[in-house]
C-alpha positions in Angstrom: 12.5 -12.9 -24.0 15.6 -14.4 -22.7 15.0 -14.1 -19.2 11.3 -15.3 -19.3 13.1 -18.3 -21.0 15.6 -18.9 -18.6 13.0 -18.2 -16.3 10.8 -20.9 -17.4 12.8 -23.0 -19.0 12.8 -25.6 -16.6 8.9 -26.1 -16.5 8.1 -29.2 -18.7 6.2 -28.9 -21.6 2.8 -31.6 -21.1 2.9 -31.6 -24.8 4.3 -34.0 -27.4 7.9 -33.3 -29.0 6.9 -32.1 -32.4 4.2 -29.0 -31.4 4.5 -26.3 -33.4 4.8 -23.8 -30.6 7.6 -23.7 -28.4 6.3 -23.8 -24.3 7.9 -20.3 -23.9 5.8 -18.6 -26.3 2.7 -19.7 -25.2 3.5 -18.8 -21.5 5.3 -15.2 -22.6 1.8 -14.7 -25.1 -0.5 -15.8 -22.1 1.0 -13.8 -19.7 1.3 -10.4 -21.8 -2.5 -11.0 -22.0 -3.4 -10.9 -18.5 -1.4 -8.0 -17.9 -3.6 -7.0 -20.8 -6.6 -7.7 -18.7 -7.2 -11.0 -20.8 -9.6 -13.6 -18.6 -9.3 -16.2 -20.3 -7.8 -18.7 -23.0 -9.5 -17.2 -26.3 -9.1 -14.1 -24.6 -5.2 -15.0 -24.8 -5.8 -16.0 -28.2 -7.6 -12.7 -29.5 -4.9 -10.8 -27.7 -2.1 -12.7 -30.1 -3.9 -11.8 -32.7 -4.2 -7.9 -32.2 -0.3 -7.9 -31.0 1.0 -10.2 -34.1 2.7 -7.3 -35.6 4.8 -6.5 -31.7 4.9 -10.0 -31.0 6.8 -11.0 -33.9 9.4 -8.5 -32.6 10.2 -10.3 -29.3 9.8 -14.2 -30.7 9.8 -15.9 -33.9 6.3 -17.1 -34.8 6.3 -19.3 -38.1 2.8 -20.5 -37.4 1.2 -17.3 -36.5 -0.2 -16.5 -32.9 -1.5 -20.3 -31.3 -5.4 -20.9 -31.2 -7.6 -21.1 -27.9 -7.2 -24.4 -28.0 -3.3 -24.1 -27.5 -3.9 -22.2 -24.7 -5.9 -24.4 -22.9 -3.9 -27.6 -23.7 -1.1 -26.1 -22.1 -2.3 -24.4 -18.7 -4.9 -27.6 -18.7 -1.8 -29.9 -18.6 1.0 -28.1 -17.4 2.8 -29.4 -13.9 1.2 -26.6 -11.5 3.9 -27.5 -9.1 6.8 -26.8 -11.0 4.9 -23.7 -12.5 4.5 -22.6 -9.2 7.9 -23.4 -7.9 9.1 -21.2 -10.8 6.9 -18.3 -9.8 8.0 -17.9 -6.1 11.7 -18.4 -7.2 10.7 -15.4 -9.5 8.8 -13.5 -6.6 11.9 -13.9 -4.1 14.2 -12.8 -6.2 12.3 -9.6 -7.3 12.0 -8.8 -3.8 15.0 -9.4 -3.0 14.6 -9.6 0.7 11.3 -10.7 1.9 11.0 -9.3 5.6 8.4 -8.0 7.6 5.1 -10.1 7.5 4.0 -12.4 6.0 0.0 -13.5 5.8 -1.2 -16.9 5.4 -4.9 -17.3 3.6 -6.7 -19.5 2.0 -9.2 -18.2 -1.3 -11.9 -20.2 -3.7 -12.2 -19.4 -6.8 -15.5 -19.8 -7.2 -16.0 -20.0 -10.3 -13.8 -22.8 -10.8 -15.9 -25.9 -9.9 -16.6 -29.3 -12.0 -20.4 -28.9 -13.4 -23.3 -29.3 -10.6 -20.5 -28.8 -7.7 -21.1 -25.1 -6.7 -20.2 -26.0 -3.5 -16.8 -27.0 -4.0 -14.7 -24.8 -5.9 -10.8 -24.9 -6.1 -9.3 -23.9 -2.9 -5.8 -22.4 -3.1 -3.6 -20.8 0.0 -2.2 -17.6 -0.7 1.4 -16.4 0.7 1.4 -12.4 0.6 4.7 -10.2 1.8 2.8 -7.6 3.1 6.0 -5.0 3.9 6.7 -6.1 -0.4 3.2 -6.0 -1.5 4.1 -9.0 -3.5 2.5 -12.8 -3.6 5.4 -15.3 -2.7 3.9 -18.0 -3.1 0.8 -20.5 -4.1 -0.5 -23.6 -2.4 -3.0 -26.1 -3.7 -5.5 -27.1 -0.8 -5.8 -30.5 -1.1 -9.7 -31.6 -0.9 -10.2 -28.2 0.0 -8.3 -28.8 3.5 -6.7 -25.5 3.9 -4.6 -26.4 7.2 -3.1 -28.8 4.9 -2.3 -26.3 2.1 -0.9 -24.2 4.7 1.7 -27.0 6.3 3.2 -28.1 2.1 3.2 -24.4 1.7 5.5 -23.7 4.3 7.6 -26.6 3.7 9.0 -24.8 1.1 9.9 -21.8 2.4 12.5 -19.8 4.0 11.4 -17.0 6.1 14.4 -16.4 8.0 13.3 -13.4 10.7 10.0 -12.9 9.4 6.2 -13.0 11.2 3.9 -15.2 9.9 0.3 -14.2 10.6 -2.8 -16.8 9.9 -6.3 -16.5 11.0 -7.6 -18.9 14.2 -8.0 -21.8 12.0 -3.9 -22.1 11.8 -3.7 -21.7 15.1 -2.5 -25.7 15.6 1.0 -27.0 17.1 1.4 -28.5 13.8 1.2 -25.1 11.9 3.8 -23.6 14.6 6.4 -25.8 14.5 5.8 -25.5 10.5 6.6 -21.8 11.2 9.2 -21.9 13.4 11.1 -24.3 11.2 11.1 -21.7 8.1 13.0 -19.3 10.3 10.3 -17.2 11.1 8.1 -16.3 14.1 4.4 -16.2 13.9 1.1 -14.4 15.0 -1.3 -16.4 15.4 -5.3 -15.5 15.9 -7.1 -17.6 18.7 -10.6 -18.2 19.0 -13.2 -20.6 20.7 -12.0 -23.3 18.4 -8.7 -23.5 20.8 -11.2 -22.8 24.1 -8.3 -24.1 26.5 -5.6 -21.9 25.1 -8.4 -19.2 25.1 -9.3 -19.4 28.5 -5.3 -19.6 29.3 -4.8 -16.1 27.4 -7.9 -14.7 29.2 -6.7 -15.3 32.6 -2.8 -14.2 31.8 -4.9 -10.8 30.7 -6.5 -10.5 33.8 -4.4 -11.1 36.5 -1.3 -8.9 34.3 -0.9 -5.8 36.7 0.6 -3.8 33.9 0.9 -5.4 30.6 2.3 -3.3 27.1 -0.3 -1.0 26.1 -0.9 0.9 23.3 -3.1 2.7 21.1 -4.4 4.0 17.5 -7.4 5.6 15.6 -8.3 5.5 11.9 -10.4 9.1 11.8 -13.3 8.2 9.0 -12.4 5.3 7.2 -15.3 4.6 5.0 -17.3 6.9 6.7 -16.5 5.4 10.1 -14.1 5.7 13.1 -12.0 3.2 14.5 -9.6 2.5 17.7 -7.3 -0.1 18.0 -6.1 -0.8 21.8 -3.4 -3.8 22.0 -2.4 -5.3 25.4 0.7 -7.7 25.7 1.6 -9.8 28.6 4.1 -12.6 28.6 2.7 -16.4 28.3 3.9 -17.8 31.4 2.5 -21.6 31.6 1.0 -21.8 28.1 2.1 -25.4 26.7 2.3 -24.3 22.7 5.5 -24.4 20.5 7.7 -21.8 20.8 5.0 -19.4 22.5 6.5 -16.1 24.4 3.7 -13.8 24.4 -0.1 -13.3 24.2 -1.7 -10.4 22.9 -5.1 -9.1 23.0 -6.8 -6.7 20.7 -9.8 -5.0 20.7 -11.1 -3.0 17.8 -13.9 0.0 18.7 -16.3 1.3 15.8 -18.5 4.3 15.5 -20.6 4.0 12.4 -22.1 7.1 10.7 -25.4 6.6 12.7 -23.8 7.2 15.6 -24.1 3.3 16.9 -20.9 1.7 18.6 -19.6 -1.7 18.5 -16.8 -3.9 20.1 -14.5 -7.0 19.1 -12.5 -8.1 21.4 -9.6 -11.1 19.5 -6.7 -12.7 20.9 -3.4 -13.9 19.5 -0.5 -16.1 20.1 3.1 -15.0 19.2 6.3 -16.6 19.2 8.5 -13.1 19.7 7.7 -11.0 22.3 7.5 -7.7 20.9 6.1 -4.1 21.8 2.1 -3.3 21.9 2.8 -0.5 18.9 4.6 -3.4 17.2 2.2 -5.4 17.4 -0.7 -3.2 15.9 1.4 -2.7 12.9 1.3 -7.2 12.8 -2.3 -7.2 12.8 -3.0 -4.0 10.6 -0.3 -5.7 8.2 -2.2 -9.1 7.6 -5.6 -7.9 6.2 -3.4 -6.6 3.4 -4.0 -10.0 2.1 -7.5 -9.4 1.7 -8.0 -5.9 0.7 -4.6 -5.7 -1.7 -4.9 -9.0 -2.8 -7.9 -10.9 -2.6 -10.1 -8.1 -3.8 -7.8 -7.0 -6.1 -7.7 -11.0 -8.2 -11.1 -10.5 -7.9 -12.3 -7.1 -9.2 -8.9 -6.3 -11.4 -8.7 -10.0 -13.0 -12.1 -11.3 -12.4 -11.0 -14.1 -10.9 -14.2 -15.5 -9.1 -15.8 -14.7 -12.7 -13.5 -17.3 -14.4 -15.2 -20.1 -15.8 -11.9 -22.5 -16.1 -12.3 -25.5 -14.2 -10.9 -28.5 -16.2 -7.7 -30.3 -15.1 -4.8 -27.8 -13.8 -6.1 -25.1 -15.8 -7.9 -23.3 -12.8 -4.6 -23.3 -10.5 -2.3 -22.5 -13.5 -4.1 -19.4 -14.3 -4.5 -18.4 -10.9 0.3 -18.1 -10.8 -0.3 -16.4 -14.1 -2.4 -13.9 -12.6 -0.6 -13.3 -9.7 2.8 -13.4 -12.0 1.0 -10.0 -13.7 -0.2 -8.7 -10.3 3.4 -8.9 -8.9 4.8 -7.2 -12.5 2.2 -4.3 -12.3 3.1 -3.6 -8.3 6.7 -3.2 -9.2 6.2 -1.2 -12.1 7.2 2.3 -11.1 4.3 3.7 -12.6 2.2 5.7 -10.4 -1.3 4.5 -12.1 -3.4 2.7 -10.7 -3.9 -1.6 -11.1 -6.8 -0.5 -13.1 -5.0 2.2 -15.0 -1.8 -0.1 -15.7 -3.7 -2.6 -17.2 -5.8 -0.2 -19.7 -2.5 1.0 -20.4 -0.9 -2.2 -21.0 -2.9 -2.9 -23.7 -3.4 0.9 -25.4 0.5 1.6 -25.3 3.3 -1.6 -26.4 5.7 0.8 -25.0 4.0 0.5 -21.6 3.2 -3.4 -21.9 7.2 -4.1 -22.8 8.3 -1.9 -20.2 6.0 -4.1 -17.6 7.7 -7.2 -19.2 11.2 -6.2 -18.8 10.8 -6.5 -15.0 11.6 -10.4 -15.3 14.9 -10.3 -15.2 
């Protein structure tokens, strides 16, 4: 408990000076919840309630476990900023050294929209070490302008020597120079929405006599076989910040019926690196989706969650990536699933999770 609270200590409490439970207890109760599998406030609350007896062990609770209602004053009204700022110092220092790449994405959470506005649920930009397997960091999209999210996210970090990758929509001067300036390089996709730069990396293609070339096939993935051929020529001419290469990628599919298909993508890069190299990069950033996004969303249910009052939506969201990151490390070999039913058979188990925040 004494590193959560130095930890956390330095989030203000929203609440007045005489409540009856201290900010750290609530956070330390909500959080062993989630990694509980608890979606939501009263589920935080019922938790308390069956863990009084091993909860009294780690903190003093004179009052007894706090109500659903203290749960959802707190995360309601608590500074998401500072929380947040708090989490990614947590996630860089359990890393240790983020390096490798790093992937940029926005996410709704669906089910976080004000009553009769379906169409407009919170939008948050994710920041996922991919090399780590760990979120760094969290980004409200303002008005649900993601480009945006993406510039204040980066802003405040340091990514000395690693690659950025972000899908075509990032793929702006303003998010470049945003990237270069943390220290790292970046991958960025282009599409029709950039159709000078597109036609630019089109032509470099064609009239490259022997660009870097290379190779690789996934035998049967989900019942399908695919090949990955990378090509890398140098950017000569290309007026974009910090550009040195272009890269183009195109992915062939043969699906269990026997029919083929073809995508052909092209990216922007800021280091000039090998065409090997470079299929790692792109492999690397739809870890966001598939280890991350799917995993908030079938592990903690996060599209299913129904908060959607004040901060309490984005505050939830840290707190469930604050358990994600705790039951990656854990050196359990079990899966997300697994860890979490085990969290909340065996207190053993659930402590040993905890004692990673350090």
């Amino acid at each position: 408990m004494e590193g959560f609270a130095s930890l956390f200590g330095s989030v203000p409490d929203p609440r007045a000076a005489n409540v009856r439970y201290p900010l750290n207890s609530v956070l330390f109760i909500g959080l062993a919840a989630v990694l509980c599998g608890a979606e939501s406030c009263q589920d935080m609350a019922d938790f308390g309630l069956s863990k009084h007896k091993l909860l009294k062990t780690v903190m003093p609770l004179p009052y007894g476990i706090p109500s659903h209602d203290v749960f959802s004053n707190v995360f309601r009204h608590l500074d998401p900023v500072a929380f947040e700022e708090v989490f990614a110092r947590f996630a860089a220092a359990f890393a240790q050294s983020i390096s490798g790449v790093i992937a940029i994405d926005g996410k709704a959470v669906r089910g976080a929209h004000k009553r009769g506005d379906k169409a407009t649920p919170l939008h948050l930009v994710n920041i996922w070490a991919a090399d780590n397997r760990m979120v760094i960091g969290q980004q409200l999209a303002p008005n649900r302008n993601e480009v945006k999210g993406v510039l204040d996210a980066l802003a405040c970090l340091s990514l000395e020597g690693c690659m950025v990758t972000a899908d075509a929509l990032h793929c702006r001067a303003d998010t470049a120079k945003a990237i270069l300036a943390t220290g790292a390089d970046y991958a960025l996709a282009l599409k029709s929405n950039q159709p000078g730069l597109l036609k630019q990396a089109g032509h470099l293609m064609e009239a490259a006599d022997d660009p870097d070339r290379a190779e690789t096939t996934d035998p049967r993935l989900h019942d399908r076989t695919e090949t990955r051929r990378a090509s890398i020529v140098e950017a000569d001419g290309m007026d974009f910040p910090g550009i040195k290469a272009v890269a183009r990628l195109e992915s062939i599919r043969i699906e269990p019926d026997g029919r083929q298909t073809s995508h052909i993508r092209h990216f922007l890069l800021s280091r000039q690196v090998s065409a090997t190299a470079f299929l790692k990069i792109a492999r690397a950033h739809w870890t966001i989706e598939n280890q991350l996004h799917w995993v908030l969303d079938v592990a903690f249910c996060e599209d299913a969650a129904r908060n959607r009052k004040d901060h309490g939506p984005q505050n939830l969201s840290t707190l469930r990536k604050l358990a994600l990151n705790l039951i990656r490390q854990h050196p359990d070999k079990a899966s997300i699933r697994r860890k979490i039913k085990k969290a909340g058979w065996d207190d053993d188990f659930l402590i040993s999770m905890i004692a990673h925040m350090r």
